[in-house]
C-alpha atoms as an extended CHARMM CRD file, in Angstrom:
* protein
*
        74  EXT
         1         1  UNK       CA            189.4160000000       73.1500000000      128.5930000000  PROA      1               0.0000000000
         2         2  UNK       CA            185.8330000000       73.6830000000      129.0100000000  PROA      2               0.0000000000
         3         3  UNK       CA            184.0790000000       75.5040000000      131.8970000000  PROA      3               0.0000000000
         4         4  UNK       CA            182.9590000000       73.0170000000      134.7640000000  PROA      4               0.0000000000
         5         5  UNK       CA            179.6560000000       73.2250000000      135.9530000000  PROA      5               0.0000000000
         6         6  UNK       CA            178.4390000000       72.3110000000      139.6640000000  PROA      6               0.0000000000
         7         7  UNK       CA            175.6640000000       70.2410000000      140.2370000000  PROA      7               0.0000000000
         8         8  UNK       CA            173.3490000000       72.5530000000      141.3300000000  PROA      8               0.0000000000
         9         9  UNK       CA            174.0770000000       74.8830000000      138.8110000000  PROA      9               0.0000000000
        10        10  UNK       CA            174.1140000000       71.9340000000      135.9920000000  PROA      10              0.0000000000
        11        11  UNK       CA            170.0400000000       70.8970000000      137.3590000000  PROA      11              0.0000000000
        12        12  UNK       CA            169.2210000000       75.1220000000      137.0090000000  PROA      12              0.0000000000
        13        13  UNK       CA            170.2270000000       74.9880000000      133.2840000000  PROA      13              0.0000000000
        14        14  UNK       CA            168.3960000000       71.7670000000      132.8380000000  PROA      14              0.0000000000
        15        15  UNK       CA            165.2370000000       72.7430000000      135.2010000000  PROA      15              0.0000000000
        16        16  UNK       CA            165.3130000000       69.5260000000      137.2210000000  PROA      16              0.0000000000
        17        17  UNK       CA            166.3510000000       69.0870000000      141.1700000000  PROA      17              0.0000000000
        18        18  UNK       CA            169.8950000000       68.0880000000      141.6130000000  PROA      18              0.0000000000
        19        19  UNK       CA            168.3040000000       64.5910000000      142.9760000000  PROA      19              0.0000000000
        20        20  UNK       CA            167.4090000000       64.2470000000      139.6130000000  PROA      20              0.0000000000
        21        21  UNK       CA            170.1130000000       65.0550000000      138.1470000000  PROA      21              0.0000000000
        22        22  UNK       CA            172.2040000000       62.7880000000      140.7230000000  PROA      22              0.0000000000
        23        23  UNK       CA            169.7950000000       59.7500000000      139.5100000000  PROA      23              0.0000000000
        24        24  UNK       CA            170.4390000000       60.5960000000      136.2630000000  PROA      24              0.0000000000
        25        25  UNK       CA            174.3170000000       60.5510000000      136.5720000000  PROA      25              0.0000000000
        26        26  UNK       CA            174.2330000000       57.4030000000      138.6870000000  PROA      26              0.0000000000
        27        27  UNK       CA            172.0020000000       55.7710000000      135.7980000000  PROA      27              0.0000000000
        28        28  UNK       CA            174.5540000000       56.8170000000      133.0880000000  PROA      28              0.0000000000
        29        29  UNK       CA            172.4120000000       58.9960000000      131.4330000000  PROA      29              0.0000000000
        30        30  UNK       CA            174.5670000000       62.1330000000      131.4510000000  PROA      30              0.0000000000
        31        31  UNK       CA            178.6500000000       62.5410000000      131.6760000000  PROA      31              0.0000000000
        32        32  UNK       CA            180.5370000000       63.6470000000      134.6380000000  PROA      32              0.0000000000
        33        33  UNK       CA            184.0150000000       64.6200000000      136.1600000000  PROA      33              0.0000000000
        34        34  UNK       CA            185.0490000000       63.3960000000      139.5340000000  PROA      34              0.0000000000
        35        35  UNK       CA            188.4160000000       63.9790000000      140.5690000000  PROA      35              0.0000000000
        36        36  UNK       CA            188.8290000000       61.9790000000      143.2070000000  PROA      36              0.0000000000
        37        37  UNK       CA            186.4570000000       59.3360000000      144.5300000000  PROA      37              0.0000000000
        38        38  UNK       CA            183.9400000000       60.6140000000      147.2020000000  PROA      38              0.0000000000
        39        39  UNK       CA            184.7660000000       64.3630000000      145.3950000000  PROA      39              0.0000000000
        40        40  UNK       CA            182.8490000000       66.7930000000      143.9900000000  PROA      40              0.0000000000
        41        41  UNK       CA            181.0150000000       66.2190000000      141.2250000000  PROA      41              0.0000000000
        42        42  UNK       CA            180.9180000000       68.4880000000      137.8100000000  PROA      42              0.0000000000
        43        43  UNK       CA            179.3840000000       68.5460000000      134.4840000000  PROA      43              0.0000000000
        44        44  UNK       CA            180.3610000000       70.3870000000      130.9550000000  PROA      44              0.0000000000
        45        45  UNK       CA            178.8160000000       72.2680000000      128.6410000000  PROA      45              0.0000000000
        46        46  UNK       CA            178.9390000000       69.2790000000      126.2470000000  PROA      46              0.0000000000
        47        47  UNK       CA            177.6930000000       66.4860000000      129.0300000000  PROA      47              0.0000000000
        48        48  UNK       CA            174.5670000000       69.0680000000      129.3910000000  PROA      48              0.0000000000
        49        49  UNK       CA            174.0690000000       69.2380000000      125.5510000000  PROA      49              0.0000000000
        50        50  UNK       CA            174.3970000000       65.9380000000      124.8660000000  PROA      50              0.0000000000
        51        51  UNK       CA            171.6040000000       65.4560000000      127.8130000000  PROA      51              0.0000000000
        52        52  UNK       CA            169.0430000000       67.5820000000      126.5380000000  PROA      52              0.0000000000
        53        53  UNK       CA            169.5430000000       66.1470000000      122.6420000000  PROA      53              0.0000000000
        54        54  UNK       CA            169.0250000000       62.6030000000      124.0060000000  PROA      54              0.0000000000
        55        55  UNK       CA            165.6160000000       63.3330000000      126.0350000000  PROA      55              0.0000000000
        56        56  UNK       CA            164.3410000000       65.6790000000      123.3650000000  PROA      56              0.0000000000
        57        57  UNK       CA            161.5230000000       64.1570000000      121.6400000000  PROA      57              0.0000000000
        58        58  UNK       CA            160.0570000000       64.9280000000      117.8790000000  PROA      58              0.0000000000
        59        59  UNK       CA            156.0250000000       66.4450000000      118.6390000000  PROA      59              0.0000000000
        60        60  UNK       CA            153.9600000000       63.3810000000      117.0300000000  PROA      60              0.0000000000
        61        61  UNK       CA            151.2210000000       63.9910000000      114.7480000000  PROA      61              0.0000000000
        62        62  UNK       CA            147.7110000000       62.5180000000      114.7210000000  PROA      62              0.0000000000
        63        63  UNK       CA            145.6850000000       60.8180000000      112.3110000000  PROA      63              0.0000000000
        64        64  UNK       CA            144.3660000000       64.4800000000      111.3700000000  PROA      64              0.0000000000
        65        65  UNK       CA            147.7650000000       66.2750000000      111.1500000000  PROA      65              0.0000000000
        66        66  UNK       CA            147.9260000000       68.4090000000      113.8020000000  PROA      66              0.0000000000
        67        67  UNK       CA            150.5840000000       67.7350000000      116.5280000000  PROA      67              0.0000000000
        68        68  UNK       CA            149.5580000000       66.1220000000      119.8270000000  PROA      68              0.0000000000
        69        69  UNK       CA            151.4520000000       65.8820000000      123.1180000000  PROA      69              0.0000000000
        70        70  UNK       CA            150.1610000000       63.2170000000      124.5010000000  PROA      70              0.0000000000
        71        71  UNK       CA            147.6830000000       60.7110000000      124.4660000000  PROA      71              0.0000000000
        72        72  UNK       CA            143.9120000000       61.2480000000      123.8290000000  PROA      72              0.0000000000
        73        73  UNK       CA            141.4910000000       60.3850000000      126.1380000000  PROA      73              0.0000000000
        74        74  UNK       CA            139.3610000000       57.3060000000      125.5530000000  PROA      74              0.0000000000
């Protein structure tokens, strides 16, 4: 059985506030355990993996070939 994580330990790893991280849980966007309803909420190792792989993002390349991060200004 894997290690359960708190919440506010589980935003620390991730660098978000545990708001966040509660909006992203109630959204579906990252697994949880709940025991009973109304409980305490944790997270594992895996739920946090599988988080960051699905809101990392490939750096896009311009028209010249070097990477950009964003948009360029008009």
């Amino acid at each position: 059985m894997q290690n359960l994580i708190t919440r506010k330990e589980a935003a620390r790893l991730l660098g978000i506030s545990v708001k966040t991280l509660d909006l992203a849980r109630e959204s579906g966007a990252i697994a949880y355990v709940q025991f009973v309803e109304n409980g305490c909420v944790y997270f594992t190792e895996n739920a946090i993996d599988e988080y960051i792989a699905k809101n990392t993002y490939k750096v896009k390349v311009s028209d010249d070939g070097r990477p950009t991060y964003r948009r360029r200004r008009s």
